[in-house]
N, C-alpha and C positions, 0 to 999 in steps of 0.2 A: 504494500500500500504506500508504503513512504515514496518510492521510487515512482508512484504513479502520480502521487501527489508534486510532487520535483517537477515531473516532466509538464504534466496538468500548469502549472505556473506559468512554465517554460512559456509554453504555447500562449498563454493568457498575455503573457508579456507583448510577446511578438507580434499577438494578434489583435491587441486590443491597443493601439496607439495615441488613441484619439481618448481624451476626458469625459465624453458623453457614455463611448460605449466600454467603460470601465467593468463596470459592475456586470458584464455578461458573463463572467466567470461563475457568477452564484447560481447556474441553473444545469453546468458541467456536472457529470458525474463525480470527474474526482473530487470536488469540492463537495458534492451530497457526502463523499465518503469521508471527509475531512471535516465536515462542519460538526456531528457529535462530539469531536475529538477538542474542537478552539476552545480556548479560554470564553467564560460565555460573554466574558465584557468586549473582548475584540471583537466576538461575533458580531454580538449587536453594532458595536462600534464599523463592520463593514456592510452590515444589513440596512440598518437604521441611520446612519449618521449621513447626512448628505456630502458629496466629494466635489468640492470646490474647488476653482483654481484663480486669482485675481478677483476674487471677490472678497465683500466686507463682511467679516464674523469671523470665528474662529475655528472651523471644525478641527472632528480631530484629526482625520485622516485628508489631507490637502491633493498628492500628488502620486500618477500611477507607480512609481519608485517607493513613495511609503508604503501604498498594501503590497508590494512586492514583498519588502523589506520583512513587515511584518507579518506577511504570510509562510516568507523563509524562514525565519525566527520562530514564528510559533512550530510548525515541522519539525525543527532541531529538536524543541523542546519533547516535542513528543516522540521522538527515537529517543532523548535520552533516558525518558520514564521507562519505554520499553526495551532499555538496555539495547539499541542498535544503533547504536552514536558510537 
């Protein structure tokens, strides 16, 4: 699964360049298979929170590079629960 979820990313990256069609990744398999797994506050935080870019407020997640980031990051995290880190 981790390895699907890596690649699953991969693809989101590369295929998702544009700021509108970001969030198309939440209807991916790998991510159905990843989302039990997040932390529930990032979840919400990429479900819920609106992704911004030059606009006024603050969200929490700004740019297709942070949910990269933090989708990479939470992954680690969970190989290393499952001892495969």
């Amino acid at each position: 699964m981790l390895a699907e979820w890596r690649e699953g990313l991969r693809e989101a990256e590369s295929n998702s360049p544009q700021m509108d069609r970001l969030r198309s990744f939440l209807t991916t398999p790998w991510y159905k298979t990843l989302r039990p797994h997040l932390n529930p506050s990032l979840r919400d935080d990429l479900e819920l929170t609106p992704i911004l870019a030059g606009s006024i407020g603050t969200p929490v997640i700004k740019y297709r590079q942070d949910v990269a980031v933090l989708l990479n990051d939470e992954i680690d995290r969970i190989a290393k629960e499952w001892d495969m880190a």
